[in-house]
C-alpha positions as CSV (number, residue, x, y, z in Angstrom):
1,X,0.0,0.0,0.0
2,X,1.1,3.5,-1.0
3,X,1.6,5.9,2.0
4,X,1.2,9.3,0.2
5,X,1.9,12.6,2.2
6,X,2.6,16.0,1.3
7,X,6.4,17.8,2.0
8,X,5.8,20.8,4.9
9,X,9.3,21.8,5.4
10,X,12.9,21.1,4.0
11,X,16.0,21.9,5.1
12,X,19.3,20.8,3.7
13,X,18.6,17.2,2.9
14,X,15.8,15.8,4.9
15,X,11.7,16.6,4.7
16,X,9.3,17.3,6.8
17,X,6.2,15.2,5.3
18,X,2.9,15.0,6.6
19,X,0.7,12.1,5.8
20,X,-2.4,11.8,4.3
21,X,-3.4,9.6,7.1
22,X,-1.9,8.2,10.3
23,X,0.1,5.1,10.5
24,X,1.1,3.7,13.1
25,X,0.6,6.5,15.5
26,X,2.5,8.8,13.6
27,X,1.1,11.8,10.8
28,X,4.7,13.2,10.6
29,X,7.7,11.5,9.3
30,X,11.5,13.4,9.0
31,X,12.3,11.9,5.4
32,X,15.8,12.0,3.3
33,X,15.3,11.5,-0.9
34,X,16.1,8.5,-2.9
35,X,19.3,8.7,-4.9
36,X,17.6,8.2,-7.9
37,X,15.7,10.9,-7.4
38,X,18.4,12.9,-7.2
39,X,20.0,10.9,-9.8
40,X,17.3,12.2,-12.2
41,X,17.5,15.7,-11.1
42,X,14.0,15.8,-9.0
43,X,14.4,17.9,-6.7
44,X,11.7,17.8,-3.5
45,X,10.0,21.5,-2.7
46,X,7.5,22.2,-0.3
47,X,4.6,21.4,-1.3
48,X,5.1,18.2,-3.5
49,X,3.3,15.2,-2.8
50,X,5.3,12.7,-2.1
51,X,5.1,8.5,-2.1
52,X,7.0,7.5,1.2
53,X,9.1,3.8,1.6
54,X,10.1,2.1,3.8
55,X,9.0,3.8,7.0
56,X,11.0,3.4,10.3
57,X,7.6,4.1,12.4
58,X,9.6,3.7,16.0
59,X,12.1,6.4,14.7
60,X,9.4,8.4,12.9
61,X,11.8,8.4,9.4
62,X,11.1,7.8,6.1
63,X,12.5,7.8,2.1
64,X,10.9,9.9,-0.5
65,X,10.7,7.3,-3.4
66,X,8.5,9.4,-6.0
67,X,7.1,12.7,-6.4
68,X,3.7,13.0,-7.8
69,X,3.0,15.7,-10.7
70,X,2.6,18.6,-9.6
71,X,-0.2,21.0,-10.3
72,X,1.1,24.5,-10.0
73,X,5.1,26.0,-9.3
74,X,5.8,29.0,-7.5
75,X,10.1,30.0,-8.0
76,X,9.9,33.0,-5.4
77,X,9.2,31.1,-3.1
78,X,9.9,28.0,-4.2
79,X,6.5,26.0,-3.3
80,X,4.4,23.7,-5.2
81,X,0.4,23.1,-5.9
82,X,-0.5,26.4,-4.3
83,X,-3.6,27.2,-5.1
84,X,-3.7,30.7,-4.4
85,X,-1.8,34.2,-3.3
86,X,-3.5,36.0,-0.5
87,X,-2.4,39.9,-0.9
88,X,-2.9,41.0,3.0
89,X,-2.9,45.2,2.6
90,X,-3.8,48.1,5.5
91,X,-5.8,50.3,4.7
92,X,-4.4,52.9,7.5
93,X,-1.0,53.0,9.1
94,X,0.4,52.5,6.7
95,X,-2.4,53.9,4.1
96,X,-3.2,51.9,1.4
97,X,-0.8,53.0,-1.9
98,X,-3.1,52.2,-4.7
99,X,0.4,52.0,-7.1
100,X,2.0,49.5,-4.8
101,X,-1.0,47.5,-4.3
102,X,-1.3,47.7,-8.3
103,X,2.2,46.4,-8.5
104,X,1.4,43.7,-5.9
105,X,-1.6,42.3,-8.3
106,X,0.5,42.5,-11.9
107,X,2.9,40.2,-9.8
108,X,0.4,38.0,-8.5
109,X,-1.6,38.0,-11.4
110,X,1.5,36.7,-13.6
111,X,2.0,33.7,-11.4
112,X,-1.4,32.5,-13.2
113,X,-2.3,31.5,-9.5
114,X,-5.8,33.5,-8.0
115,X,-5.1,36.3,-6.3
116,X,-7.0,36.8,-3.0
117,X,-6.9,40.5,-1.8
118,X,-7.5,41.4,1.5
119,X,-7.6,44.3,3.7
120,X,-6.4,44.8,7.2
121,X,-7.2,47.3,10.0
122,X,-11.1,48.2,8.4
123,X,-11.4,49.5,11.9
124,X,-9.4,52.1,11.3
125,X,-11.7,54.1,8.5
126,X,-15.1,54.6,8.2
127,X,-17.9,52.8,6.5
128,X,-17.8,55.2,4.0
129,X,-14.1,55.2,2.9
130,X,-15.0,51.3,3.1
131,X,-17.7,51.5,0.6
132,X,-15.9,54.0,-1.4
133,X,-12.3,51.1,-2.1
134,X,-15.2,48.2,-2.5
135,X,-16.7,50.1,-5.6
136,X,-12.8,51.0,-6.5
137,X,-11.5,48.0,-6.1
138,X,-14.2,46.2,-7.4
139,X,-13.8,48.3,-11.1
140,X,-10.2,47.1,-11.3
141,X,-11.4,43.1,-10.6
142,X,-11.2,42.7,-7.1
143,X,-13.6,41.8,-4.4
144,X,-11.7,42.6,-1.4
145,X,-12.2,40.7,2.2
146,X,-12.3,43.4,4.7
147,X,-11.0,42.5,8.4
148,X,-9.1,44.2,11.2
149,X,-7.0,41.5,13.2
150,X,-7.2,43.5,16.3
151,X,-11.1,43.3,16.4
152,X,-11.2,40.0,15.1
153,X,-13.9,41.2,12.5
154,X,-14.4,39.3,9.4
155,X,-11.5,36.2,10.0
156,X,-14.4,33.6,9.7
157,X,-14.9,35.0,5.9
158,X,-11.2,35.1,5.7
159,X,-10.8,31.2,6.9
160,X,-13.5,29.7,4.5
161,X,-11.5,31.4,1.7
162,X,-8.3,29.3,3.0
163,X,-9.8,26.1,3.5
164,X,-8.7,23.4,2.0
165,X,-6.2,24.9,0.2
166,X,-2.6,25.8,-0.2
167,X,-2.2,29.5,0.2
168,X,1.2,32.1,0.0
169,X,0.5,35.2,2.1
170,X,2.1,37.7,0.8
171,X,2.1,41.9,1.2
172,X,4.6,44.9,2.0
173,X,5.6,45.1,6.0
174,X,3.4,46.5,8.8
175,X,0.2,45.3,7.4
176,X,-0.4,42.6,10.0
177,X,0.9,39.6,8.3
178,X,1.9,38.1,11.4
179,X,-1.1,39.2,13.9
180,X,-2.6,37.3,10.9
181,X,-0.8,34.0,10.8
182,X,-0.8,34.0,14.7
183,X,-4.8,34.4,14.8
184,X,-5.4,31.9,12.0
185,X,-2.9,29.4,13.5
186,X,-2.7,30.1,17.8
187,X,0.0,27.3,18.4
188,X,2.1,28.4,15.1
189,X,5.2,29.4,17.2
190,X,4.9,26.0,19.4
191,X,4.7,24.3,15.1
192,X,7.8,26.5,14.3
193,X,9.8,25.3,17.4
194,X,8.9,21.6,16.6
195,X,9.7,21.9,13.0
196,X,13.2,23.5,14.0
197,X,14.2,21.1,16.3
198,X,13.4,18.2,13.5
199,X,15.3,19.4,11.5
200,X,18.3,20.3,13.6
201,X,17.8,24.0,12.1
202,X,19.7,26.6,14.4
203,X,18.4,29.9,15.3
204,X,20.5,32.1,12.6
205,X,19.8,29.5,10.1
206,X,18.3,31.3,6.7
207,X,14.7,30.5,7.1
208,X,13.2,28.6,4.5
209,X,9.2,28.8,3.1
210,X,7.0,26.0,5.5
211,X,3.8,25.3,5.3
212,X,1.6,25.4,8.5
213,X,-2.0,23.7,8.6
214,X,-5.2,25.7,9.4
215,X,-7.5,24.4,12.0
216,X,-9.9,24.6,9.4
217,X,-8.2,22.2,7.2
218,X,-6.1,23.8,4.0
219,X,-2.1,25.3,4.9
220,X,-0.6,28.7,5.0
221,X,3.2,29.9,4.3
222,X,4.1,33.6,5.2
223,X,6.4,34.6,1.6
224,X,10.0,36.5,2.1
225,X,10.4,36.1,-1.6
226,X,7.1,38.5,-2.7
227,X,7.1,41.4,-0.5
228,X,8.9,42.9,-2.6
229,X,7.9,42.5,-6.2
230,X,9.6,43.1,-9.6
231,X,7.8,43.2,-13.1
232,X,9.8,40.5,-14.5
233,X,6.9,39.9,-17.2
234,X,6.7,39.9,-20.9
235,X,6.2,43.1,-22.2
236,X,3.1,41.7,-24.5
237,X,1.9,40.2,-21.8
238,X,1.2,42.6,-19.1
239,X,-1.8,44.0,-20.3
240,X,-3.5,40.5,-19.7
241,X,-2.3,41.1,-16.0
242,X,-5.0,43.8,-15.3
243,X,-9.0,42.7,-15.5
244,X,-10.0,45.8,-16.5
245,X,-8.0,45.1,-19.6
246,X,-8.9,41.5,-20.4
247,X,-12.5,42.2,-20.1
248,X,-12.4,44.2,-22.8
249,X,-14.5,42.2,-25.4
250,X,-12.8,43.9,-28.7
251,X,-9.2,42.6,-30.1
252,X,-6.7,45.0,-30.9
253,X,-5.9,45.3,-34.6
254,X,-2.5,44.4,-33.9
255,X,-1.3,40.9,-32.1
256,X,2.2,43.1,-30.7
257,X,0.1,46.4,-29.8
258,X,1.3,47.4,-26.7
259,X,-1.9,50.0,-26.3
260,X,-0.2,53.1,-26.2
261,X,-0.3,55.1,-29.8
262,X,-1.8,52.1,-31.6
263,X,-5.0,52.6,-33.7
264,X,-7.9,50.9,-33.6
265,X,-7.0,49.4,-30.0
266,X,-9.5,48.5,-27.5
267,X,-7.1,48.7,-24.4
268,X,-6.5,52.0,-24.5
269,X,-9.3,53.4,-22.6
270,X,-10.5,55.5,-19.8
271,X,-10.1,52.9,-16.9
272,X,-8.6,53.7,-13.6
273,X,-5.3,52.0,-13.9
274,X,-4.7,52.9,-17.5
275,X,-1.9,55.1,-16.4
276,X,-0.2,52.3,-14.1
277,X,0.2,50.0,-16.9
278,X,1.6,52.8,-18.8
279,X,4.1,53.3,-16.7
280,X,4.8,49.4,-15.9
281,X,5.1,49.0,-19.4
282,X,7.8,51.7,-19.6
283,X,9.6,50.1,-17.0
284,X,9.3,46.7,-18.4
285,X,10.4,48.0,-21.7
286,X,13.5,49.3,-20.3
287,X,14.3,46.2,-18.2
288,X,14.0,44.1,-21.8
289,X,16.2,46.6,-23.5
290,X,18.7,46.6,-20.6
291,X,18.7,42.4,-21.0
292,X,19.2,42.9,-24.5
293,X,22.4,45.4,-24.6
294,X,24.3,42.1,-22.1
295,X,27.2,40.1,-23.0
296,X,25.8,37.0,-24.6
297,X,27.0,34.7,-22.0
298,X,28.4,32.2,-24.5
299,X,30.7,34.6,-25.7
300,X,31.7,35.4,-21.8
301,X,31.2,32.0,-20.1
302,X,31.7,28.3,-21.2
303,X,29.5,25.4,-20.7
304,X,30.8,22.9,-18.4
305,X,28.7,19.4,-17.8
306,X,29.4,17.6,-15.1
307,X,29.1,13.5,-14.1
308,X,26.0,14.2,-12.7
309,X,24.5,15.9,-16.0
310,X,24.2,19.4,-14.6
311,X,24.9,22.1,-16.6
312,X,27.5,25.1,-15.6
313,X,29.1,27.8,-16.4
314,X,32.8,28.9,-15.8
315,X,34.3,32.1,-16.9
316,X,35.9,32.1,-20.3
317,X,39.6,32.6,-20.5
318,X,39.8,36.3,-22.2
319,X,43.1,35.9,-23.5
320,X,45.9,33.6,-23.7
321,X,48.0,35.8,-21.1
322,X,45.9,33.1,-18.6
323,X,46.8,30.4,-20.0
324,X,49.4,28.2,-18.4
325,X,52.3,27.9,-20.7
326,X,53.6,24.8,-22.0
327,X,56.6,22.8,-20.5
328,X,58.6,22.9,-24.0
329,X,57.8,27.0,-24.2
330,X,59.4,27.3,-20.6
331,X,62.3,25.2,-21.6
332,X,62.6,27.4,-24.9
333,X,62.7,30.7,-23.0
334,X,65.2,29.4,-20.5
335,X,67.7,28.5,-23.1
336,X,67.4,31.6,-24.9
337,X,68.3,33.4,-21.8
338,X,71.2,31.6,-20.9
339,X,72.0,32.1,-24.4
340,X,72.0,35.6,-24.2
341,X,73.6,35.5,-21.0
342,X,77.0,33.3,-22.7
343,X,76.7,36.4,-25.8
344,X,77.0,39.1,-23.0
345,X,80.1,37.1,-21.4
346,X,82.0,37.3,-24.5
């Protein structure tokens, strides 16, 4: 019988996988990866399912013998099969920035995972502003969950959102992301502690992305690779990141129109964040032009393969000034010197 489980944690070579099902007493199991596996360059990330051999159930150990297919990829952070990004803004201290919180959604957006977007400290402004960013927020594509963490107001909205799923919290700092995680998951520092000591982590260790369960069912991973986003999109593609945009039901004339100056484009419009994308685009231009104007790296790098089959590159000799001359050259030059040397003499 397969034992099936799901990777919470990793750090350096061993996995923290919990099972689908307890066996044996036991949910948890500290697991190492096969050496085919590795062999076949599968590497384990949080979030895989995994197939689990050969358990040692008295020393609560295990070996990773297959990863399933995975459904979704994050690479920042590296996490697999999430189903979804929740965007965690304030809407006072600090006030929500409608161009960060724009930049926030292109990001998510491009991940092709569903953004969630959700607003912190509601308690903080009144029912008007409220209803003033639902209608705004709700023109760009959004339907925002409102909640303060303090107040505990609108967290059971929040947790049926989350359940059953695997979610990336992600936002800029001081909105509450922690408050957050600690009210959605009381004993989380008590599940960090445990997961730490499994894996023999030490206190000034980098911290790696884990996933923590809900209560409710579904798991939850704070993100210290999106909080601060880049536009590292497609310039063609970033239009398709805004909602506003991709409900427009006309097709541009043009398959490359970047709705700017174009005619007979149906982009180009009146909508709100018109002028963010305008500006994203100018900066995502300029980040394709700068890629464009580097060294091609074959021409500064050679390609090295190693026994494993893994690809790398090492710095190309520029000139043959570095290169180690030959045993008959050195012989060569030594005679001519003591050549010269006898001429002088004489």
């Amino acid at each position: 019988m397969k034992i099936l489980g799901t990777a919470i944690a990793v750090q350096a070579n061993f996995y923290r996988v919990r099972l689908d099902e307890f066996w044996e007493g036991h949910q948890y199991l500290l697991c190492t990866r096969r050496t085919r596996l590795k062999k076949l360059g599968q590497k384990v990330m949080v979030g895989d399912r995994v197939e689990i051999e050969q358990p040692d159930w008295q020393d609560g150990r295990g070996a990773i013998a297959a990863i399933l297919p995975r459904k979704t990829l994050l690479q920042r952070p590296p996490v697999a099969n999430v189903n979804q990004i929740l965007l965690l803004f304030a809407l006072e201290e600090p006030s929500l920035d409608p161009w960060q919180l724009s930049r926030f959604l292109i990001q998510a957006e491009s991940t092709a995972l569903a953004p969630c977007l959700c607003l912190n400290k509601s308690d903080l402004i009144s029912l008007k502003q409220k209803q003033d960013w639902q209608r705004r927020l709700e023109k760009w594509g959004y339907n925002p969950i409102f909640i303060s963490v303090l107040q505990e107001e609108g967290l059971e909205a929040l947790k049926k959102v989350l359940a059953d799923r695997i979610t990336i919290v992600a936002g800029p700092s001081g909105v509450g992301k922690s408050s957050l995680i600690g009210k959605l998951i009381p004993d989380i520092q008590l599940r960090v502690g445990e997961v730490s000591g499994k894996l023999q982590r030490g206190r000034h260790t980098t911290r790696h992305v884990e996933l923590f369960e809900l209560p409710e069912g579904g798991l939850l991973a704070d993100s210290p690779g999106f909080n601060k986003p880049d536009l590292t999109c497609d310039v063609i593609q970033l239009a398709q990141y805004f909602p506003e945009a991709r409900s427009r039901e006309r097709s541009c004339q043009f398959r490359d129109c970047l709705h700017r100056d174009e005619p007979n484009c149906s982009i180009r419009g009146d909508w709100e964040r018109y002028e963010h994308y305008l500006v994203f685009l100018e900066e995502t231009l300029a980040r394709e032009e700068f890629l464009q104007q580097q060294p091609d790296e074959e021409a500064t790098v050679k390609l090295k393969i190693k026994g494993s089959g893994k690809r790398e590159y090492e710095p190309r000799l520029e000139s043959k000034k570095y290169r180690r001359q030959s045993r008959r050259l050195r012989h060569q030059t030594l005679q001519d010197l003591v050549e010269e040397a006898e001429v002088e003499d004489l």
